[in-house]
C-alpha positions in Angstrom: 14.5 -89.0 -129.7 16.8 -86.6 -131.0 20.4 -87.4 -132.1 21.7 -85.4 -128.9 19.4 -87.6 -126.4 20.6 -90.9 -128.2 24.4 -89.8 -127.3 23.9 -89.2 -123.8 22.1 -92.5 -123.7 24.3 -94.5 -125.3 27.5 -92.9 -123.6 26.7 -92.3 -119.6 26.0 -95.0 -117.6 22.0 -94.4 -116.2 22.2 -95.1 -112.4 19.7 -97.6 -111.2 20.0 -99.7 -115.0 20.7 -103.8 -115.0 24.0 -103.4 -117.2 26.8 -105.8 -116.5 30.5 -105.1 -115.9 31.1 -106.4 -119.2 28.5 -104.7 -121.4 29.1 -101.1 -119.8 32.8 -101.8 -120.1 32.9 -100.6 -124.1 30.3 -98.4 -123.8 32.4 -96.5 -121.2 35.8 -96.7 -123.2 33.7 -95.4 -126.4 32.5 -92.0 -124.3 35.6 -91.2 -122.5 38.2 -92.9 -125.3 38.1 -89.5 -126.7 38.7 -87.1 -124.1 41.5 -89.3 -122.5 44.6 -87.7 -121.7 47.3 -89.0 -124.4 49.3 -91.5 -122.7 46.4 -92.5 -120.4 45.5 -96.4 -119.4 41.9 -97.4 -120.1 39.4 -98.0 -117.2 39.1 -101.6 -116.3 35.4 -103.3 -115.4 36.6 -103.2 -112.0 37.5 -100.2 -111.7 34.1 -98.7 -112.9 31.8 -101.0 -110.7 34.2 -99.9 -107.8 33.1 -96.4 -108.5 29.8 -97.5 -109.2 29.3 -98.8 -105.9 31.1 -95.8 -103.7 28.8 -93.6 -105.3 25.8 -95.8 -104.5 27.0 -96.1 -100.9 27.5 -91.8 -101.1 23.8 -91.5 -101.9 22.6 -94.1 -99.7 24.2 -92.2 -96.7 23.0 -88.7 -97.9 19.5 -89.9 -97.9 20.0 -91.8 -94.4 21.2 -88.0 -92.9 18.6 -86.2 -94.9 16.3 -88.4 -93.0 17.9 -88.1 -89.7 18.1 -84.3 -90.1 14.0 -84.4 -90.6 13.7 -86.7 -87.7 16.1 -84.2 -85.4 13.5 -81.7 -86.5 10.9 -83.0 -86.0 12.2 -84.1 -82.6 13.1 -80.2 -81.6 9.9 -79.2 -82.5 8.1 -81.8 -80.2 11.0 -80.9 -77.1 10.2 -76.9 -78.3 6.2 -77.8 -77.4 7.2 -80.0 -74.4 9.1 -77.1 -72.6 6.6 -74.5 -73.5 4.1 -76.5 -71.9 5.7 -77.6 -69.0 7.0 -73.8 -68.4 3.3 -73.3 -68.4 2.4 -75.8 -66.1 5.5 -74.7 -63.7 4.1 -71.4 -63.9 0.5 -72.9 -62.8 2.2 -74.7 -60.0 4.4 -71.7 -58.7 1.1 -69.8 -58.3 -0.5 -72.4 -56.6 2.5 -72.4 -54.7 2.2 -69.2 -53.4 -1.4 -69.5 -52.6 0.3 -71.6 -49.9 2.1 -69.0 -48.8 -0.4 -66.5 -48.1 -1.0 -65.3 -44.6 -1.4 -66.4 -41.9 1.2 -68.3 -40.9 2.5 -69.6 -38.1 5.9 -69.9 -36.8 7.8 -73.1 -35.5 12.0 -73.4 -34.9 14.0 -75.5 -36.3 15.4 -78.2 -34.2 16.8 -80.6 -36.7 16.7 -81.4 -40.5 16.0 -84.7 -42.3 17.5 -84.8 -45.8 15.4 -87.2 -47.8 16.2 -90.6 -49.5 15.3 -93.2 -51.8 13.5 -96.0 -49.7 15.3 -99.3 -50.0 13.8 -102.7 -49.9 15.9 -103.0 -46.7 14.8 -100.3 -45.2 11.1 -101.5 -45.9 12.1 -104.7 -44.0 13.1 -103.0 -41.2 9.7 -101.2 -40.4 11.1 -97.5 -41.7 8.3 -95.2 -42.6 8.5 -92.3 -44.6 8.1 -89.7 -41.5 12.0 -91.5 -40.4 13.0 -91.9 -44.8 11.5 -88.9 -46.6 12.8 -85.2 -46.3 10.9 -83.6 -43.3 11.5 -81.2 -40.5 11.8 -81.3 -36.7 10.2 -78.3 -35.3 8.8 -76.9 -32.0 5.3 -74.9 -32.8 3.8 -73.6 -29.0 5.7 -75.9 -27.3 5.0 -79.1 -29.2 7.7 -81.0 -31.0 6.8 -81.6 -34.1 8.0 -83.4 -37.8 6.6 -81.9 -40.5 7.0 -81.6 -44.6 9.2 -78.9 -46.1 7.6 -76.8 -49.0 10.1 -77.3 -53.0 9.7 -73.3 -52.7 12.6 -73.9 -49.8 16.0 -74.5 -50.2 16.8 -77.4 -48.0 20.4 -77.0 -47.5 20.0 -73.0 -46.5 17.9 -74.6 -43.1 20.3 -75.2 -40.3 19.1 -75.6 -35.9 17.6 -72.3 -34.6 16.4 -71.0 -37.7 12.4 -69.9 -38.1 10.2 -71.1 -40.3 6.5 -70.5 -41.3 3.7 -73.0 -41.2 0.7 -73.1 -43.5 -2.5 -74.2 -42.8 -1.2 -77.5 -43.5 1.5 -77.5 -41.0 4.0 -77.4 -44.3 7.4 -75.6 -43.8 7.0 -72.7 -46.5 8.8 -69.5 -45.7 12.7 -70.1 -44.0 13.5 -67.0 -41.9 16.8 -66.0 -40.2 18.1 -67.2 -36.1 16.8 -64.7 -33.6 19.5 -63.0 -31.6 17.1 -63.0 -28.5 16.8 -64.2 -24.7 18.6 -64.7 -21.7 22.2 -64.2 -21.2 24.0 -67.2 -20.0 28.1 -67.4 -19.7 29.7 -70.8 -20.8 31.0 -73.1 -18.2 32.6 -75.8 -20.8 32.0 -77.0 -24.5 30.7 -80.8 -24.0 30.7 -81.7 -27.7 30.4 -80.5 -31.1 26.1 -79.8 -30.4 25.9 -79.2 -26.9 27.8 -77.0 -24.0 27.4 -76.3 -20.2 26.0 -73.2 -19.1 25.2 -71.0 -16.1 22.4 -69.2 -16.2 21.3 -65.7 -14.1 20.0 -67.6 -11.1 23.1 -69.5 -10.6 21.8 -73.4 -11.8 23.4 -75.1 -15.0 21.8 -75.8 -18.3 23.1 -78.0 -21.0 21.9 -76.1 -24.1 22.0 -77.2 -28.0 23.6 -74.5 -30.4 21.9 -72.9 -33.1 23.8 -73.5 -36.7 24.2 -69.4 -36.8 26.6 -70.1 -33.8 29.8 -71.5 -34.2 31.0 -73.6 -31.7 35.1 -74.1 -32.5 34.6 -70.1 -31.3 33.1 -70.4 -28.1 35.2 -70.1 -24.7 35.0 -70.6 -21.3 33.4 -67.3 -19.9 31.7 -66.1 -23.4 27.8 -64.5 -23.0 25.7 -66.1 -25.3 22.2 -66.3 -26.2 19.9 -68.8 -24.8 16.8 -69.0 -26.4 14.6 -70.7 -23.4 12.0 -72.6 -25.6 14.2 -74.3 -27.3 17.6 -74.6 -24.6 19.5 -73.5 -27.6 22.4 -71.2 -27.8 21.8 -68.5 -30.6 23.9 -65.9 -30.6 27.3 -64.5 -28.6 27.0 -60.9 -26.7 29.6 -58.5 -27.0 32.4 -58.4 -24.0 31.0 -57.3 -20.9 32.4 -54.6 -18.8 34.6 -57.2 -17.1 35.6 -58.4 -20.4 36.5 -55.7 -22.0 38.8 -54.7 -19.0 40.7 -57.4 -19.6 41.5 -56.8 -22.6 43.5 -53.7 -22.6 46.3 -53.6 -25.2 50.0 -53.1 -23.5 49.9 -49.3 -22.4 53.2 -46.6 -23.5 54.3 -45.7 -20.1 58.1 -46.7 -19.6 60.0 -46.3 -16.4 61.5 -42.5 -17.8 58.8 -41.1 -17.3 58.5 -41.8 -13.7 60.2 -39.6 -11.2 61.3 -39.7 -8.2 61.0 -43.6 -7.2 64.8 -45.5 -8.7 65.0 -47.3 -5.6 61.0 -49.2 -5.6 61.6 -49.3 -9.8 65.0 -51.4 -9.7 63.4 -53.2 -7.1 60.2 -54.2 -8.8 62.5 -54.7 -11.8 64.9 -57.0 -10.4 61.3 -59.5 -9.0 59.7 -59.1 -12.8 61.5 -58.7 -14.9 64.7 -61.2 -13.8 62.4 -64.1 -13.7 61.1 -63.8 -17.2 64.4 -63.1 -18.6 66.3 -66.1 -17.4 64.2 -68.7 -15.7 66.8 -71.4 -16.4 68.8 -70.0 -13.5 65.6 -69.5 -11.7 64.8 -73.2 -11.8 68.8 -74.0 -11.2 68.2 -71.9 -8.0 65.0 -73.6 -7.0 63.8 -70.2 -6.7 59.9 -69.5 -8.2 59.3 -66.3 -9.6 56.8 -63.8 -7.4 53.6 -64.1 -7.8 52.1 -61.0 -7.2 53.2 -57.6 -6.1 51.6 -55.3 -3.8 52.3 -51.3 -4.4 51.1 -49.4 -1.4 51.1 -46.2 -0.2 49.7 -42.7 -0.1 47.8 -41.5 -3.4 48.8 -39.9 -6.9 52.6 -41.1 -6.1 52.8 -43.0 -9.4 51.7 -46.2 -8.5 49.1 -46.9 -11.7 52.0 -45.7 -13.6 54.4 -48.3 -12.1 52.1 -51.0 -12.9 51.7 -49.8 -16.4 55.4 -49.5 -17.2 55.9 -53.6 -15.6 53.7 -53.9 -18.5 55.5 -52.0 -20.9 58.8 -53.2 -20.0 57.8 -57.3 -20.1 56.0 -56.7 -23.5 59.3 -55.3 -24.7 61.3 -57.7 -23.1 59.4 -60.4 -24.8 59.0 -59.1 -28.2 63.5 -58.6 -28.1 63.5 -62.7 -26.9 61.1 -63.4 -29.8 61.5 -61.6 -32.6 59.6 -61.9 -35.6 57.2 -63.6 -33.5 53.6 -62.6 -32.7 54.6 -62.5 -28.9 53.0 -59.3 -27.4 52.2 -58.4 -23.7 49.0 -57.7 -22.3 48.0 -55.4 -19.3 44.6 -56.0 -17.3 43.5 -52.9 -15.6 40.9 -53.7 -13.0 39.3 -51.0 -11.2 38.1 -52.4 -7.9 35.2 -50.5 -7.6 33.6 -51.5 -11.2 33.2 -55.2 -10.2 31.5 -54.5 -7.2 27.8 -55.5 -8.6 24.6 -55.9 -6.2 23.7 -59.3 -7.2 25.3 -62.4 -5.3 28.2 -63.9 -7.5 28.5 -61.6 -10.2 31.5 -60.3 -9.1 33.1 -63.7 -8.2 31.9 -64.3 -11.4 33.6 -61.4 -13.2 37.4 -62.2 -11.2 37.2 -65.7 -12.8 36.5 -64.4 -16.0 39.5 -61.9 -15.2 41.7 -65.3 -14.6 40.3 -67.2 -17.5 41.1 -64.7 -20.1 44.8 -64.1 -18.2 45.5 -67.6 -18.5 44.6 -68.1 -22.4 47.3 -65.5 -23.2 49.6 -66.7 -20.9 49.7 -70.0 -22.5 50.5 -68.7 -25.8 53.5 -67.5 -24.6 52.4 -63.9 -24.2 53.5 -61.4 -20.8 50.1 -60.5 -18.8 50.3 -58.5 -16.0 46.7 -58.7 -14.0 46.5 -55.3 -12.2 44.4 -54.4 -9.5 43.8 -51.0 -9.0 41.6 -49.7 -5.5 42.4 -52.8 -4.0 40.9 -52.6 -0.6 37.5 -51.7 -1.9 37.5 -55.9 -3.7 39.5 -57.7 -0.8 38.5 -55.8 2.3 38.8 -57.7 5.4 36.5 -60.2 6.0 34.2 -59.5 9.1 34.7 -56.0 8.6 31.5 -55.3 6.9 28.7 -53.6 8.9 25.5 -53.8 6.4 26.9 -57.1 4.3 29.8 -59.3 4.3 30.5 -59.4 0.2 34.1 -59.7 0.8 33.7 -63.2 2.6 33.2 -64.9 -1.3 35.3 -62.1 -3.0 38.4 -62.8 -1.0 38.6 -66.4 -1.3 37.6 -66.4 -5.3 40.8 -64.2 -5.7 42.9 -66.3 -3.6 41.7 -69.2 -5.3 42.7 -67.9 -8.4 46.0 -66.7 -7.3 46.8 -69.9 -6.6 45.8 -71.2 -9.7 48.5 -68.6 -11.2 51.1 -71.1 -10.0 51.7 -73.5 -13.0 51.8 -70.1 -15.1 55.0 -68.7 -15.8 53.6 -65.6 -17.8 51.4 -64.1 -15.3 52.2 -60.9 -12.4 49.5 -59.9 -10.5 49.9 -56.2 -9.4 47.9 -54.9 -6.8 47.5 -50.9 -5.9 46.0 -49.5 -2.6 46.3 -46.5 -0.4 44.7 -48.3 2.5 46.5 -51.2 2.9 45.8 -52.2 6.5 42.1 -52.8 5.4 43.3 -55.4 2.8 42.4 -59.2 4.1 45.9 -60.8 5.3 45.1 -63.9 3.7 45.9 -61.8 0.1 48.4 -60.3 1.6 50.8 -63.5 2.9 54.0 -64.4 1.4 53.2 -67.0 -1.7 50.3 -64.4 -2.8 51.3 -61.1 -2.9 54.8 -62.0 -2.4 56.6 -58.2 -2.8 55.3 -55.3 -0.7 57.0 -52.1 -1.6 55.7 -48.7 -0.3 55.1 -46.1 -2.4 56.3 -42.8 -0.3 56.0 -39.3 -1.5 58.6 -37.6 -2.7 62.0 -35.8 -1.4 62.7 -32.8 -2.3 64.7 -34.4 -5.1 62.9 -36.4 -6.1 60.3 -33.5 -6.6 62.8 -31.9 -8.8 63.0 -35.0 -10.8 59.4 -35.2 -11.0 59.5 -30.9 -12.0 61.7 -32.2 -14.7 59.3 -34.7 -16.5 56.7 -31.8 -16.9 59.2 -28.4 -17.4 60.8 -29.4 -20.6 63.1 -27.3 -23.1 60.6 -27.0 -25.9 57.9 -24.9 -23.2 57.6 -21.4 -24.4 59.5 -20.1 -20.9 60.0 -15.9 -19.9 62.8 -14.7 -22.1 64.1 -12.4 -19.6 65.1 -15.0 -17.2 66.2 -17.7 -20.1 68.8 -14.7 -21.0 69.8 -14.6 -17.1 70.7 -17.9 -16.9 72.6 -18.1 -20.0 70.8 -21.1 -21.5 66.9 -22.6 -21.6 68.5 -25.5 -19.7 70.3 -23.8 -16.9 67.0 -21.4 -16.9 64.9 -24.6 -16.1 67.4 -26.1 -13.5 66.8 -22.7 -11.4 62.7 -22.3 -11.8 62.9 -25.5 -10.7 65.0 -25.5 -7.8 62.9 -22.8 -6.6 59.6 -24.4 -7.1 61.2 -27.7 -5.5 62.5 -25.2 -2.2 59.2 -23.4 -1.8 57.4 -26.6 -1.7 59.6 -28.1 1.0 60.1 -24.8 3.0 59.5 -25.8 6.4 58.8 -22.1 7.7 55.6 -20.6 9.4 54.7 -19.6 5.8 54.6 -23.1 5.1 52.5 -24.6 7.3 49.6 -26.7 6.6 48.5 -28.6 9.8 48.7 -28.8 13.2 48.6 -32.5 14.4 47.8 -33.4 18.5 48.8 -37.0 18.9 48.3 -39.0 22.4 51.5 -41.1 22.6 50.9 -43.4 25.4 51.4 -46.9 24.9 48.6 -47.7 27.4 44.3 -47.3 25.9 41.7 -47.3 28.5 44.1 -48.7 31.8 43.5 -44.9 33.1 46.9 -44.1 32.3 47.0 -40.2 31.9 47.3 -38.8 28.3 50.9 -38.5 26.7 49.7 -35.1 24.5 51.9 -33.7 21.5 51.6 -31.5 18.9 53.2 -32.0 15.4 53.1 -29.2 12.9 52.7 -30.6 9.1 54.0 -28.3 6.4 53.5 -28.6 2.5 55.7 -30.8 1.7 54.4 -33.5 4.1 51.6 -33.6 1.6 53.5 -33.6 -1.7 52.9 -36.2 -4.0 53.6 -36.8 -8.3 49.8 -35.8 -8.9 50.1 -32.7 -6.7 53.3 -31.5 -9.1 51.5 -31.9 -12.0 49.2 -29.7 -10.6 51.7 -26.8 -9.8 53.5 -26.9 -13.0 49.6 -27.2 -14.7 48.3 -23.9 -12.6 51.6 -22.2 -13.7 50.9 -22.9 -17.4 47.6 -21.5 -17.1 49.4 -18.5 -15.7 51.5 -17.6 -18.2 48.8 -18.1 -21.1 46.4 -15.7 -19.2 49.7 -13.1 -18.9 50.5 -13.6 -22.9 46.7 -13.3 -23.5 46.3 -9.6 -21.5 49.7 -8.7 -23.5 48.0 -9.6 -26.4 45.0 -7.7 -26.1 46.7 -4.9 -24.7 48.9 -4.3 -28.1 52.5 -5.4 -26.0 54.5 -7.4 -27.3 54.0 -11.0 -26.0 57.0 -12.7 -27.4 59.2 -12.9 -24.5 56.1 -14.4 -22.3 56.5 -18.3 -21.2 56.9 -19.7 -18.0 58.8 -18.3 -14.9 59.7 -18.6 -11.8 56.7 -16.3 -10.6 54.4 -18.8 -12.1 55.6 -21.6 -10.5 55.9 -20.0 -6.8 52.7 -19.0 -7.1 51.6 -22.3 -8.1 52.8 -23.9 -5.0 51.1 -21.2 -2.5 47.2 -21.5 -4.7 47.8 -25.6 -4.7 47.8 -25.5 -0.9 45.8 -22.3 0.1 43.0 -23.0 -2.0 42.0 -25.6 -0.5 39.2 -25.1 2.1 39.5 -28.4 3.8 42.4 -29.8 5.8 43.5 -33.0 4.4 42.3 -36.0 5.3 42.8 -38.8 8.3 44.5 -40.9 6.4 47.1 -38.6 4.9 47.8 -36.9 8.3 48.2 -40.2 9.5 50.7 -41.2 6.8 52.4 -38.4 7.1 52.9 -38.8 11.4 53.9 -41.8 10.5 57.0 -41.1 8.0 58.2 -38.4 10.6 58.7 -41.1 13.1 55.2 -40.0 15.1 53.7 -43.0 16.6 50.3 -42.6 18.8 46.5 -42.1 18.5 45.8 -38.8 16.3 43.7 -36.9 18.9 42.7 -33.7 16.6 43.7 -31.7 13.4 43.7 -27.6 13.2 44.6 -25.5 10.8 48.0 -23.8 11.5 47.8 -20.1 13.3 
């Protein structure tokens, strides 16, 4: 051993060596005595086996985590195998999956689905068997109700009521397809509960149908077209609005009362019964005075009547929305054309009235103005007994009177109804506590004509500079085209003419009194009405383009060209002289009438 070796023997400690406290003690002091700090204490016996054993403890702990650390290893290595395996084996199972999956298939709907549970002693005890504990399907397949096994490759919670599914060959639920938006249309009566809701179906009888998990059912309402898959009674899907439907919900139109000539007197007065009712029904009620239920606007045709109903819409929709403000309060105008419910199966149209009614009534009780308008109104609620091939109007009438009088305990609803043929209107509709206010619509005077002249003839027309430099002014050149137009319409000269009338004015029919004979000439303005204005000033327009057009193309200058007083006097002649027919009954009768004629209309000739 070499002098070196001995040293290091004799002066470190060997770890793992039987010394004692006391005989390592010196030898310690003798190896680091030397290369002690000066000033430094000696290490005590205690000291050094307190070292001794925190060092012992170090290495014990390193080789306890060295050993852990090849356990963990070995452990990852064995987990690395496991998943490689079982990915295998999941791979080997999702092709035999699919082998499963392989047409064909057959198709069953989902009626109901079974989550699965753990079975419980309990549930042992009380006779449960897996078909009522396990995770299982209820399906009809060709008619037969069936529970069968849902396929892992299926996501249980994506199945809901109504859905398809496809069958293997061992009646196992492996392919989930979507709801199918087919079968019969039904219209909901009522909503009976959160899975099932009364319907009506085509041939009039009542069904209580389940609904489909693709429908939802908080959405449903009264008078909505759904689905009704006939296999399953299930509801499915909801149609779009129907024609009636979609009537009903016509947004609040823009025509306002300015725009509207020639009728102040039948406006305040259809303003006074709205409008005054909505605006302060507390001196209504004080009063004991109910509001009108309905209005009834009748008179000859294209006098403005359409347009009158629209503007009570207008003008409530506005009232509202200044009472409310910042509100969603908005007013709602349901323009029914008579002739568009008529439909040749038996109820559908008393059908389509209550579904009219229903909507009306759901905005009315959200606060919101509705004005039900019924336009054509003697070709809906004609007479009953009148009929010659069918008698329709003997369910019609009394579904709208029905409803009327459900309109009662609303205090947002006007029902407005428009006809030119009153007198073949039911009187039952027509009785005070229905249609409350009658107001005639008559044609026009000659001013209001000129009023009517004014709403069409404004200042930004391009009108013939030569008479706009007469006048002295655009505005006083409009005043006098019109006044013309207005006097050559209502010129009661031979000119003029436009029917010769022969009315039998005895009081007495068929006692063998002798004829009381008369003849009644009818002139241009008899027959003037808001549509037939619009008309002239129209045809005049027309005029003056063709004029600037030739000017044009002839190389003239066509900048004074516009509207003049030639256009519109011609106007009025082609309006009336074009026409090959004589007007009809109905206006000659009107007409008799508002002259003060009274008798049987014998015959109708043209004017010599």
């Amino acid at each position: 051993m070499s002098t070196h070796e001995s040293a290091d023997q004799a002066g470190t400690p060997q770890y793992g060596t039987a010394h004692s406290a006391a005989s390592a003690a010196p030898h310690y002091s003798a190896a680091f005595g030397s290369t002690s700090l000066p000033g430094s204490q000696p290490v005590s016996a205690q000291e050094y086996d307190a070292v001794l054993r925190r060092l012992s403890a170090a290495e014990a702990t390193r080789d306890n985590m060295s050993r852990q650390i090849r356990g963990a290893g070995e452990k990852n290595r064995k987990l690395v195998e496991a998943i490689t395996s079982m990915r295998y084996q999941v791979e080997r199972l999702r092709a035999s999956l699919s082998q499963n999956v392989m047409p064909p298939l057959n198709s069953a709907i989902v009626l109901a689905v079974h989550e699965g549970q753990t079975m419980t002693y309990e549930q042992v005890a009380d006779d449960k068997t897996p078909a009522e504990i396990d995770t299982y399907l209820d399906v009809q397949v060709s008619g037969r109700m069936m529970r069968i096994p849902v396929s892992p490759l299926i996501d249980l919670s994506t199945l809901t009521p109504g859905m398809t599914v496809l069958l293997n060959d061992k009646t196992e639920a492996v392919v989930a397809l979507d709801t199918e938006p087919f079968g019969d249309v039904v219209t909901v009566r009522e909503v009976l509960d959160e899975q099932r809701v009364l319907v009506d179906t085509s041939s009039g009888a009542q069904q209580v149908a389940r609904v489909a998990g693709s429908l939802d059912i908080e959405q449903l309402r009264t008078g909505d077209a759904v689905t009704l898959d006939t296999r399953t009674r299930m509801l499915t899907s909801q149609v779009p609005a129907s024609r009636s439907q979609e009537l009903v919900l016509e947004e609040i139109p823009d025509v306002t009362y300015e725009q509207i000539g020639g009728l102040g007197a039948q406006i305040e007065q259809i303003r006074d019964a709205v409008e005054l009712p909505y605006l302060h029904p507390e001196i209504f009620e004080r009063y004991h005075l109910a509001p009108p239920k309905g209005i009834l606007l009748y008179g000859p045709p294209g006098n403005g009547k359409t347009m009158i109903a629209k503007a009570v819409a207008n003008s409530l929709a506005a009232r509202a929305a200044a009472l409310n403000p910042g509100s969603a309060t908005r007013g709602y105008f349901l323009n029914i054309k008579g002739p568009e419910l008529l439909d040749k199966f038996v109820g559908e149209t008393e059908r389509q009235i209550r579904d009219i009614f229903v909507a009306a009534r759901e905005k009315a009780e959200a606060g919101h103005p509705v004005v039900v308008f019924f336009d054509e109104m003697e070709s809906l609620f004609r007479m009953r007994g009148s009929g010659r091939s069918s008698d329709i109007e003997t369910t019609i009438v009394p579904q709208l009177l029905a409803e009327i009088d459900g309109v009662e305990s609303l205090q947002n609803v006007i029902v407005i109804g428009a006809t030119n043929r009153e007198d073949l209107i039911d009187a039952a509709v027509m009785r005070p506590g229905r249609l409350d206010l009658k107001i005639r619509i008559n044609r026009p005077d000659a001013a209001g004509a000129a009023e009517i002249f004014g709403l069409y003839l404004t200042e930004d027309l391009p009108l013939d500079a030569a008479e706009v430099a007469a006048a002295g002014s655009t505005r006083a050149a409009l005043t006098a085209m019109i006044a013309a137009a207005a006097g050559q319409l209502y010129a009661r000269t031979p000119s003029t003419a436009y029917a010769v009338a022969t009315v039998d004015s005895s009081m007495t029919v068929g006692s063998g009194a002798s004829a009381n004979l008369s003849t009644h000439t009818l002139y241009r303005g008899d027959f003037a009405s808001g549509a037939v204005i619009r008309n002239i000033v129209d045809r005049a327009k027309k005029a003056a383009i063709k004029e600037q057009l030739q000017a044009l193309t002839a190389g003239a200058n066509a900048a004074g060209v516009g509207i003049g007083t030639r256009h519109l006097l011609e106007a009025v002649r082609a309006e009336f002289e074009d026409q090959v027919d004589l007007p009809p009954l109905p206006d000659i009768e009107d007409a008799l009438t508002v002259a003060g004629v009274r008798g049987r209309l014998v015959s109708v000739e043209p004017p010599r």
